[in-house]
N, C-alpha and C positions, 0 to 999 in steps of 0.2 A: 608342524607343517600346515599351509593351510589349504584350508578346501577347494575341490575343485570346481568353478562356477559351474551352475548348472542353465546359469539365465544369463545369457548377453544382451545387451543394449547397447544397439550400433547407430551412431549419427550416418548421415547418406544426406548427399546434397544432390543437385538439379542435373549431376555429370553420374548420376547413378553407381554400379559398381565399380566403374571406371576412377572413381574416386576417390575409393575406398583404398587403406595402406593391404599388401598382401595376408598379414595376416587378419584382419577384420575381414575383407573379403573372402576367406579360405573360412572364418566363421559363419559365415551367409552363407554360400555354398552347401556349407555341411553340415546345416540347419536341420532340423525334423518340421519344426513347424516355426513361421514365421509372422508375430503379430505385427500388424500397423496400420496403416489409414489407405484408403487408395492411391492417395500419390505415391506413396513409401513402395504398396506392392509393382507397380507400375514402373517402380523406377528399377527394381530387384526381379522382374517376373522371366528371367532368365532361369531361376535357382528353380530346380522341382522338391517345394514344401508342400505341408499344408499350410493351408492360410488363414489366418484368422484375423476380421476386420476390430478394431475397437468395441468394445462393449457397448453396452447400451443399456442403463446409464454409466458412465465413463469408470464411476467409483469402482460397479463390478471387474473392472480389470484386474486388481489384485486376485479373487477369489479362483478368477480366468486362470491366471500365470499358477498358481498353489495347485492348480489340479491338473497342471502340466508336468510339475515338477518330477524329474525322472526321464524328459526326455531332452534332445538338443533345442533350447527353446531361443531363438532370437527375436527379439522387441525393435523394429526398427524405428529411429524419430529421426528430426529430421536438426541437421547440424550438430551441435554440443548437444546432447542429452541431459545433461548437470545444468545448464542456463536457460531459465522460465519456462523446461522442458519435464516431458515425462517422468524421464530418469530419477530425479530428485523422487517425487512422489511415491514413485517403487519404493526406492533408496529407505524411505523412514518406513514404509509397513514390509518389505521381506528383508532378511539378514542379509546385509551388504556384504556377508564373507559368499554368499552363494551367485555373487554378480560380478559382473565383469562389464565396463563401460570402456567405449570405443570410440572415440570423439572425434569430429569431423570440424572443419570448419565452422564458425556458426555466425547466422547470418548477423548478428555484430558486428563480426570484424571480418567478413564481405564488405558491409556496408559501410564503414569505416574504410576500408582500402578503395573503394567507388570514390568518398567525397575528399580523399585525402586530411584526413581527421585522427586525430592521436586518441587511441580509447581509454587513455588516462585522463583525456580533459571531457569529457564528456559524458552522459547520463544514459545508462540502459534503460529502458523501460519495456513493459509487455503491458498491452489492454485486449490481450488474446483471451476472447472467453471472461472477460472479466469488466467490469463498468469506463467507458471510456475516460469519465469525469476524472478521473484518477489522477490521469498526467497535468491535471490543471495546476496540481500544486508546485509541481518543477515548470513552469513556463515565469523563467526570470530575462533581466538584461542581458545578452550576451551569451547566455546559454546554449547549447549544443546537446540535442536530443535524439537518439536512436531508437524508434518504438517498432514493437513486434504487435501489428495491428488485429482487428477483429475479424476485417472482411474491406468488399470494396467501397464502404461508405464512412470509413473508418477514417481517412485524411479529410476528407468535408468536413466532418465532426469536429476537430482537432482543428481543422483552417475557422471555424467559427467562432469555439472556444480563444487563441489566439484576438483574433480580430475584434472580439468584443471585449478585448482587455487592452486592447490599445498596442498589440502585437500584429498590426496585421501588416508589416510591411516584411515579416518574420520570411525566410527563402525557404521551401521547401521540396521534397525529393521524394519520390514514391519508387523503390525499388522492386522489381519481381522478376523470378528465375534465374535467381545469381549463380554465377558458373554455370548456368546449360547454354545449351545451342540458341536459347529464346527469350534471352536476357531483356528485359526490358526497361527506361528509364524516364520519369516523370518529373518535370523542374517547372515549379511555380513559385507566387505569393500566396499567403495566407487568404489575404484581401479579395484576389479576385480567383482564387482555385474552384478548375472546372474539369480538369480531367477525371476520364472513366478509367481506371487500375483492374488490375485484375485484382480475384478478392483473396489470393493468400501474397503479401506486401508484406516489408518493412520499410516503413517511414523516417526521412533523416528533417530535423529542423535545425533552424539554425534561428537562435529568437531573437528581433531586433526590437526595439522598443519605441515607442514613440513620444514625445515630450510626456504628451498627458499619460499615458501608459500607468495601467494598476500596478503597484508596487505590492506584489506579496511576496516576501520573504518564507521562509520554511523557519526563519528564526522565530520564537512565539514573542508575540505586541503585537498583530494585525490589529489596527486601525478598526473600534468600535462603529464605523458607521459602516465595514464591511458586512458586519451581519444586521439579517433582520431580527429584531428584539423586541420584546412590550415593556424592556426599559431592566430587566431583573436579572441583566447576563452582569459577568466576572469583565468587570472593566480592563482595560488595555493593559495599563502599568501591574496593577494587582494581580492578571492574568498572566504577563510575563513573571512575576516575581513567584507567583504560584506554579507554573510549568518546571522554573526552575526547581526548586522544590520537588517537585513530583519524579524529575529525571527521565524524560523521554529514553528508549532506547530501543533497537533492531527487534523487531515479532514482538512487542512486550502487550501487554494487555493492562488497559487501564478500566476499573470504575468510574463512571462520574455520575456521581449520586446527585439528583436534584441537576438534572442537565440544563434544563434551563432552554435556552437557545442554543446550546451545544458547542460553546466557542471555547472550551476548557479541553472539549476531547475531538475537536475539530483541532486543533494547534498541537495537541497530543500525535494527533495522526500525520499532520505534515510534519511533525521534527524530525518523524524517524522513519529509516523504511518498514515498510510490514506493522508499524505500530497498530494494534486494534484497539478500541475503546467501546465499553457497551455503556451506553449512558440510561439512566433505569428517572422515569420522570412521569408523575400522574398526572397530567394536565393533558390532552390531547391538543389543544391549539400550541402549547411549547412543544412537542412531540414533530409537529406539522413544522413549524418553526428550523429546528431544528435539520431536519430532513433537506431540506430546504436550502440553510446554510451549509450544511454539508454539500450538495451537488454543486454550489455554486464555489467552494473553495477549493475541492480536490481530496474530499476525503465520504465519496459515498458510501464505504462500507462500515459507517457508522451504526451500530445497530443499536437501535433505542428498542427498550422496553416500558411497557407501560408497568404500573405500580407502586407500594407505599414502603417503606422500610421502617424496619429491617428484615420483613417479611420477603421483598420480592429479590433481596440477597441468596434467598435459598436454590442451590443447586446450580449457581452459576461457575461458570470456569473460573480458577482460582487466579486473582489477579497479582500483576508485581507490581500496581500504586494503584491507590484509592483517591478519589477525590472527592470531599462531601462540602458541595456548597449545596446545598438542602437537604431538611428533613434531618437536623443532624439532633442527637442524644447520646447519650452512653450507651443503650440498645444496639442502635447504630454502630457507635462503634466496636463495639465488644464483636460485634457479627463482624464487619469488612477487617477486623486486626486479625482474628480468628483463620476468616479466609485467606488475609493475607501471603502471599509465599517470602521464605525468606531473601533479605536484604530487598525486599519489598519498602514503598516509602507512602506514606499516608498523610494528606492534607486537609485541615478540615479550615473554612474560613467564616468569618463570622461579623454580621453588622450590626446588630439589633444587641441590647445590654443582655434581654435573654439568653442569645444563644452565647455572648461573651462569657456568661457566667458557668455554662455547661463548658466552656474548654478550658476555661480558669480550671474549675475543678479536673478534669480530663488531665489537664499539665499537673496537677500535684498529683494525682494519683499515678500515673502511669511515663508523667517524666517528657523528656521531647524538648523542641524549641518555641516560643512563644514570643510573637513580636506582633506590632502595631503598626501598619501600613496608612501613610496618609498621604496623601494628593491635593493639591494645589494646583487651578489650571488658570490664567490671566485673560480676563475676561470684563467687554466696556462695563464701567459706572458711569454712568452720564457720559460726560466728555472725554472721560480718563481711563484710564483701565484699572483692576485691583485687583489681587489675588482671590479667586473665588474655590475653597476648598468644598470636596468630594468628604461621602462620609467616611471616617474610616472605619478598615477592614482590621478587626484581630485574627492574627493567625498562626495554627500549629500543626506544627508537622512533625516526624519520628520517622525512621529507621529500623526497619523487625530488623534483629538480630539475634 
């Protein structure tokens, strides 16, 4: 039999308890104490609980809700609780058999029913509390974006970003107070947006492109002159053929050793959602570099560390692919395979005959695929053109199993 929740978590939209299906509201009602934000209590302040606002810092919520436990404790958020919402965060640190979720409309697919928009074609995003740079990497042709914003300076941001990529003819919509009495609605361009929103919005785009318009792809091969470099980044084609390899995929956590300019775990981070990448690099002007190319592509939550390997491996989160374009040895690797988690997938690429000869060896001893990457790109001789090859890259990669 299972147990009986002791902790609800109720979505509640701008139509307050009026909103709520009867039984979620007979669960607020008969509350002992009620956690949430000010709008939440304000929307609920019919109910006699006690009240408790958010903690401070946010993280203490959990420790909050565990020294409740024992009485009728309701969490209220606002819409779905499970999408870019509190709920989730509970969800993984207290046992999901002692909760019970109550889900309300969310302001998604509010704002999806406003624009008349199918939420099958289209992209959720949240840059609530979170770096705006983010949704830069979803800004394609033709795309259709639903973002859960920061505050009210949060479409400006987003109208610049656009516009400086050759999106600024893009339509946009500033939604707030969906379902209450004080609904309000904001329709501009990208190019010239100037209205003042209130500051809790969701933002609807609609990306239109312009001839010249930046083409970035989420697919990895971004165009080498997209980043800044001193010349020592994982070139375009090599890059793509090395991402492949590495296997981007949902939350995964990649290495990249020897980051470089960071375009190895920058294209890591756009392939997939939630993908992380800690890129570990001793050079502080590639670190700078790096950082850099990161806010400008859409993947700020790049976290680069300084340091030398296989040393500054120690004690970091254990990843599911490694990438060592620098700094590479059998030290090295013995440390990132060891970290490795399984069906983790590890690349290491190589120019120089030195380091060729450490993966030569690396493939007999420990097995893997070993191939030769070479590039040719056509380029004038005098009057004519001629194939002007790139050095090549040896590279190998493996599979923990």
């Amino acid at each position: 039999m299972a147990d009986t929740p002791w902790l609800h978590i109720v979505g509640i939209g701008e139509d307050g308890l009026d909103g709520l299906t009867p039984a979620a509201r007979t669960v607020v009602e008969t509350a002992e104490v009620i956690v949430g934000g000010d709008r939440h209590h304000t929307l609920s302040d019919s109910v006699t609980a006690d009240r408790l606002a958010w903690p401070s810092p946010f993280d203490a919520l959990i420790d909050t809700l565990q020294d409740l436990r024992g009485r009728r404790v309701v969490v209220l958020a606002t819409g779905d609780p499970l999408w870019f919402s509190v709920g989730a965060r509970i969800g993984r640190a207290i046992d999901p058999t002692g909760i019970a979720y109550h889900p309300q409309l969310s302001a998604f697919q509010l704002a999806a029913a406003r624009m008349g928009w199918s939420m099958a074609d289209l992209e959720t995003l949240t840059v609530h509390g979170r770096p705006v740079e983010q949704m830069i990497a979803f800004i394609q042709p033709d795309a259709r974006l639903l973002i859960l914003t920061t505050g009210a300076e949060t479409p400006a941001q987003i109208a610049r970003f656009l516009s400086d990529r050759g999106f600024g003819a893009s339509r946009m919509t500033v939604l707030a107070n969906m379902g209450g009495s004080e609904e309000l609605r904001f329709d501009g361009v990208a190019s010239t947006w100037n209205h003042t929103v209130p500051a809790f919005n969701t933002l609807a785009v609609d990306c239109i492109a312009a001839p010249d318009a930046a083409l970035l792809p989420r697919v990895p091969g971004l165009a080498d002159d997209l980043f800044r470099s001193d010349g020592t980044m994982t070139k375009r084609e090599v890059r793509a053929a090395t991402l492949a390899k590495l296997m981007p995929m949902r939350g995964a956590l990649l290495w990249d050793i020897g980051t470089g300019s960071g375009s190895v775990a920058i294209e890591w981070m756009r392939a997939a959602r939630s993908a992380r990448a800690i890129g570990i690099e001793p050079r502080p002007d590639r670190r700078a570099m790096a950082a850099e190319n990161a806010l400008a592509l859409g993947a700020p939550r790049l976290d680069l560390r300084e340091g030398r390997v296989p040393e500054a491996l120690e004690d970091l989160p254990a990843p599911d692919a490694v990438f060592i374009g620098g700094g590479l040895s059998e030290a090295t690797f013995v440390a990132a395979w060891a970290a490795l988690r399984p069906l983790g997938r590890l690349v290491a690429n190589a120019v120089t005959l030195e380091s060729e000869l450490i993966l030569l060896a690396l493939h007999a001893k420990y097995g893997g695929d070993l191939v030769r990457l070479s590039v040719e790109r056509a380029e004038p001789v005098g009057r004519y053109r001629g194939w002007r090859p790139s050095m090549a890259v040896t590279q190998w990669s493996l599979v923990k199993r």
